[in-house]
N, CA, C and O atoms as a DFTB+ gen file, in Angstrom:
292 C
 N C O
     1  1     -55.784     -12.046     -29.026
     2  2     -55.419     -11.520     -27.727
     3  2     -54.234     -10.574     -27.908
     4  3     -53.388     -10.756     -28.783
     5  1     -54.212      -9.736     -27.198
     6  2     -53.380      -8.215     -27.687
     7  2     -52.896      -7.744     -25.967
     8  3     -53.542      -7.300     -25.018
     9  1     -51.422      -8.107     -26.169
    10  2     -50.838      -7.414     -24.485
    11  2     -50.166      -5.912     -25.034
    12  3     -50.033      -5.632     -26.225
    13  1     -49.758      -4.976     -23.827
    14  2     -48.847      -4.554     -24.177
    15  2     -47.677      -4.603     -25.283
    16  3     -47.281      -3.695     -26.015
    17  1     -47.237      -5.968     -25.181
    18  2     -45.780      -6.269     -26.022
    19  2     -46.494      -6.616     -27.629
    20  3     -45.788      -7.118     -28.504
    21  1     -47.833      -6.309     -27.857
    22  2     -48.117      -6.472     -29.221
    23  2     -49.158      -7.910     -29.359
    24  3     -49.484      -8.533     -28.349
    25  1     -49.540      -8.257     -30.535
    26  2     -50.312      -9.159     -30.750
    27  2     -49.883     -10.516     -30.574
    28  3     -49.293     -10.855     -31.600
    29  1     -49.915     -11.418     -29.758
    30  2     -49.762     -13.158     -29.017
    31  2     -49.808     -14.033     -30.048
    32  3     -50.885     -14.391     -30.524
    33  1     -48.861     -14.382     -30.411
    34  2     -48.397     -14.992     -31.549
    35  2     -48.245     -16.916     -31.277
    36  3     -48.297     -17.984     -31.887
    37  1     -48.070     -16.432     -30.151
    38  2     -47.217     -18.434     -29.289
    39  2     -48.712     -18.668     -28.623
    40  3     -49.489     -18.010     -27.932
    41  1     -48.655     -20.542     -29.482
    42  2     -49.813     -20.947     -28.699
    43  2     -50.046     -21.762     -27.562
    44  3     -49.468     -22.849     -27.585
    45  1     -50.925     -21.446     -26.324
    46  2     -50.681     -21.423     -25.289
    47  2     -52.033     -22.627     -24.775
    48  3     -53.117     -22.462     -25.334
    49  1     -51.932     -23.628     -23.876
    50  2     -52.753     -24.538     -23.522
    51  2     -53.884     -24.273     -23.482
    52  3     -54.751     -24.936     -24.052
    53  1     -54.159     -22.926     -22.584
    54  2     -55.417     -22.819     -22.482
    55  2     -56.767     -23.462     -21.439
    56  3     -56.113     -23.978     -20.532
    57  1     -57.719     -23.615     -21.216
    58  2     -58.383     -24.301     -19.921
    59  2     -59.008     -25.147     -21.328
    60  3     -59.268     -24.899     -22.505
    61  1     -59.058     -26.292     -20.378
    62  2     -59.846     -27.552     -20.892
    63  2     -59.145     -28.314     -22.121
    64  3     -59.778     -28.824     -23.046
    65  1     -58.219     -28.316     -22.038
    66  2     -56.870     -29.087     -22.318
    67  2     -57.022     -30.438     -22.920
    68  3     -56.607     -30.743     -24.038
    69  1     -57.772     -31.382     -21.930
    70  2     -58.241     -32.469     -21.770
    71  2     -56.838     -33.603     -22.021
    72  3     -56.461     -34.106     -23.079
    73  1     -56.351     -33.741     -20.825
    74  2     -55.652     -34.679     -20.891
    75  2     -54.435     -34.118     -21.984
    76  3     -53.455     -34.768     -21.620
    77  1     -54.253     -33.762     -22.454
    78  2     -52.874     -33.348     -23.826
    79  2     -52.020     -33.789     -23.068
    80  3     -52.411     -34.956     -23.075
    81  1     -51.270     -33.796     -22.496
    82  2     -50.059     -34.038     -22.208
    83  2     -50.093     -36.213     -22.065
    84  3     -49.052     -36.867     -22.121
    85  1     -50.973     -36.618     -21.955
    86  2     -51.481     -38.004     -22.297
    87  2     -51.251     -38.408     -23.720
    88  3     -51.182     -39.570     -24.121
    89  1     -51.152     -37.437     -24.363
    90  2     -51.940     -37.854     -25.844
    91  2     -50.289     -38.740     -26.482
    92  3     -49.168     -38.244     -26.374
    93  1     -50.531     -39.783     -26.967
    94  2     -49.413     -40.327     -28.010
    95  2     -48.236     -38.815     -28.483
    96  3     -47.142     -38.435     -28.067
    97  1     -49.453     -38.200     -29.812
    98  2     -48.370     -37.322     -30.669
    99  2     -47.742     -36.134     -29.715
   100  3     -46.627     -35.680     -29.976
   101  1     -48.484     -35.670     -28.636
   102  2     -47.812     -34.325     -27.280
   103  2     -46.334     -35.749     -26.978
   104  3     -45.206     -35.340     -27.253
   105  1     -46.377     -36.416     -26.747
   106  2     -45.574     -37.389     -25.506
   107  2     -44.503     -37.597     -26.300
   108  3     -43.385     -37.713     -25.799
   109  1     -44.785     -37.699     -28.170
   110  2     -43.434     -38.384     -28.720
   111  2     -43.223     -36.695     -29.355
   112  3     -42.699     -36.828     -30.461
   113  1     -43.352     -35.797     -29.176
   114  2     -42.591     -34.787     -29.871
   115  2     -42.665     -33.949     -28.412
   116  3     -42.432     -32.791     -28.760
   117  1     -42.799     -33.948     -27.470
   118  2     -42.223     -33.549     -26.165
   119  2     -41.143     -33.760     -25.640
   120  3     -40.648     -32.882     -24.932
   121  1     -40.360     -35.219     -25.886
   122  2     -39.402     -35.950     -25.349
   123  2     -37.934     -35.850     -26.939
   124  3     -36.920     -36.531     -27.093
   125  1     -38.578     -34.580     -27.899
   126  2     -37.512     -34.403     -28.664
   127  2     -37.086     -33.196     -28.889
   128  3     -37.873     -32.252     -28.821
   129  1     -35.159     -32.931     -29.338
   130  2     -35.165     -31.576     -29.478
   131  2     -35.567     -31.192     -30.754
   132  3     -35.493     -31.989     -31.689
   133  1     -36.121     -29.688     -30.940
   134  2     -36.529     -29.072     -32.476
   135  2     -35.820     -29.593     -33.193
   136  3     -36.456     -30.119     -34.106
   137  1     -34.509     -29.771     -33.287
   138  2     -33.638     -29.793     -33.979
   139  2     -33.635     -31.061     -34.940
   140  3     -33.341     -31.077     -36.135
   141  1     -34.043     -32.147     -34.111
   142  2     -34.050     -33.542     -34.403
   143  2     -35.034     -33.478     -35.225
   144  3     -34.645     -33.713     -36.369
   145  1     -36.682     -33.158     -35.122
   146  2     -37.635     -33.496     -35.438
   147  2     -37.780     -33.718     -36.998
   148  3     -37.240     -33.001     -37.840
   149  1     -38.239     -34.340     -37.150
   150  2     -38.062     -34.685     -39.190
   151  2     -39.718     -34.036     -39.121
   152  3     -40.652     -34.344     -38.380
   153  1     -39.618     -32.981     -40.266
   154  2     -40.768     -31.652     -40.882
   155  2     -41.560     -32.747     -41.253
   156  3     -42.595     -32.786     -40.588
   157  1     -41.436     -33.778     -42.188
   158  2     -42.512     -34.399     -42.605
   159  2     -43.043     -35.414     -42.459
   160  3     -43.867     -35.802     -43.287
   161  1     -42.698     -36.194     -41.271
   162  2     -42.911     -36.713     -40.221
   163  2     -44.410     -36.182     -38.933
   164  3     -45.379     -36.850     -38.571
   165  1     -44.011     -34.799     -38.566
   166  2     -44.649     -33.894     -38.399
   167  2     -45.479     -33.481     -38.662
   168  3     -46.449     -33.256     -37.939
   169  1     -45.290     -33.140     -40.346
   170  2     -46.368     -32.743     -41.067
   171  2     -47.864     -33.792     -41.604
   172  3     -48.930     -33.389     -42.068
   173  1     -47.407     -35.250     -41.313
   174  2     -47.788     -36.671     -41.821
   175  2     -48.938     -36.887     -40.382
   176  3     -50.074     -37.357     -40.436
   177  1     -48.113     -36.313     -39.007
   178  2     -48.919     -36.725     -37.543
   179  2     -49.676     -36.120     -37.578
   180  3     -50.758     -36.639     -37.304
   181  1     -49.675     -34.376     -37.987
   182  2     -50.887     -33.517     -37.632
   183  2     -51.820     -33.259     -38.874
   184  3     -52.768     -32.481     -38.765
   185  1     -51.482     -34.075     -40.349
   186  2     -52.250     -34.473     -40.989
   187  2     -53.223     -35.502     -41.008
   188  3     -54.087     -35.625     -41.876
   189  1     -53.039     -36.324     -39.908
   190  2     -53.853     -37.590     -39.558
   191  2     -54.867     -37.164     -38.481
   192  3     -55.747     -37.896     -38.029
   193  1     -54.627     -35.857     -38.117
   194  2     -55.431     -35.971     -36.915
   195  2     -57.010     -35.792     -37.050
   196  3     -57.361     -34.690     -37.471
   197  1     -57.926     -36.632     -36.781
   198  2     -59.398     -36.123     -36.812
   199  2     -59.627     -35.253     -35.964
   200  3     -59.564     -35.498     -34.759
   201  1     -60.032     -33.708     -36.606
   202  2     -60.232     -32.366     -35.732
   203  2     -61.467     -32.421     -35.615
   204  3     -62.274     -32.054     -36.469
   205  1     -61.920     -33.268     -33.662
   206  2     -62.598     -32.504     -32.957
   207  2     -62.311     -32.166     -31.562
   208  3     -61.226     -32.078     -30.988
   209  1     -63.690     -31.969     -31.066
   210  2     -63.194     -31.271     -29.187
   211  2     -61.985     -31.581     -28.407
   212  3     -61.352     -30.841     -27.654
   213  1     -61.777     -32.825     -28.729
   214  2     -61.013     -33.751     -28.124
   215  2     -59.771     -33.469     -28.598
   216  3     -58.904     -33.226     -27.759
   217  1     -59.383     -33.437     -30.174
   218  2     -58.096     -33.917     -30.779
   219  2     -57.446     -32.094     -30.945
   220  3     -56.276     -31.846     -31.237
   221  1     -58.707     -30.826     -30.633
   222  2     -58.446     -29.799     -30.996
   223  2     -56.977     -29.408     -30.431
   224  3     -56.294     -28.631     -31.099
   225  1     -56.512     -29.899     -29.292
   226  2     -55.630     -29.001     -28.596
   227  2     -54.095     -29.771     -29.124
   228  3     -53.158     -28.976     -29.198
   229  1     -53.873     -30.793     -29.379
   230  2     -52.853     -31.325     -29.458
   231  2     -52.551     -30.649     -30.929
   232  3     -51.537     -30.070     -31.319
   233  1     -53.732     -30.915     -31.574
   234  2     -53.110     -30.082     -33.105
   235  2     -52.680     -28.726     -33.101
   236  3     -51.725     -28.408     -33.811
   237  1     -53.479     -27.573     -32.129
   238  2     -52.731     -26.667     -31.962
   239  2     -51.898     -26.754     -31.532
   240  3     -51.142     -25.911     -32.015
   241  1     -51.190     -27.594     -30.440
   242  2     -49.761     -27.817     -30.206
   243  2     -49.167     -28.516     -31.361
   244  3     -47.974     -28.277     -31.547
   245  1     -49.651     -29.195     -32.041
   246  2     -48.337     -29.968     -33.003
   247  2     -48.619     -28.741     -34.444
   248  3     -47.708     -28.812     -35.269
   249  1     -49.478     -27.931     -34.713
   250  2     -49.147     -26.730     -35.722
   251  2     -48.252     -25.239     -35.248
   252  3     -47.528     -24.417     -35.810
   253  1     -48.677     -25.423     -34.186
   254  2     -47.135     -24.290     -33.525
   255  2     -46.011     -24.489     -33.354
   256  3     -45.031     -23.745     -33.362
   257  1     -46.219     -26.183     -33.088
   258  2     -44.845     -27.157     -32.841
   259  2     -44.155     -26.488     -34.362
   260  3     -43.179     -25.743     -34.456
   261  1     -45.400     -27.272     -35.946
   262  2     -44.348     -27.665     -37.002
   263  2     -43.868     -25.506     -37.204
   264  3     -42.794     -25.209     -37.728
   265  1     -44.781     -24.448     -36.736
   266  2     -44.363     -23.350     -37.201
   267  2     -43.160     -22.958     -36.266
   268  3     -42.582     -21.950     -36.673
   269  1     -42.689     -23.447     -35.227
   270  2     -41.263     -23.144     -35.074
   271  2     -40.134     -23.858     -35.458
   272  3     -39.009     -23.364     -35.544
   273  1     -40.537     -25.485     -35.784
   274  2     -39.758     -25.970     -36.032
   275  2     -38.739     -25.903     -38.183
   276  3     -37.770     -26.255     -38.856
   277  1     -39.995     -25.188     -38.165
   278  2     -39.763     -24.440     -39.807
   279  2     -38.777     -23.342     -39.525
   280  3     -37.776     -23.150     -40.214
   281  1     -39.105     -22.658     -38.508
   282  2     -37.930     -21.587     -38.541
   283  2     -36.857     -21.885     -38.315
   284  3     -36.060     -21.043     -38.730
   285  1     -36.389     -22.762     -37.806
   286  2     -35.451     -23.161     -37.118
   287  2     -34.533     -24.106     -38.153
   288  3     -33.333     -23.831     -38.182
   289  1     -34.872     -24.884     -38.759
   290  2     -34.483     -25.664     -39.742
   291  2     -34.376     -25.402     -41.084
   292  3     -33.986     -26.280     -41.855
């Protein structure tokens, strides 16, 4: 997806979501700052995840999660 301001880099919910904001791993790295988050910890949650329909969206949130939280740290 391509705006004006260049190519959309930040990943964004999207329709059909399904519940994410429910999910265990959204709920315990929602309620923390970047700062805190331990990388391989992180890296250990969204390595466990079985990727399908269901589990797709939280992993794109917890792989955008771990790519800012790399910059940052």
């Amino acid at each position: 997806m391509q705006g004006s301001e260049g190519i959309a880099i930040n990943w964004t919910m999207g329709t059909g979501r399904a519940n994410i904001k429910l999910h265990p791993l959204y709920i315990k790295y929602n309620n923390q700052q970047m700062v805190s988050i331990n990388l391989l910890e992180l890296k250990t949650d969204l390595g466990a995840i079985i990727y399908t329909e269901e589990t797709q969206y939280v992993a794109a949130y917890l792989a955008n999660l771990l790519r800012v939280v790399t910059l940052i740290q």
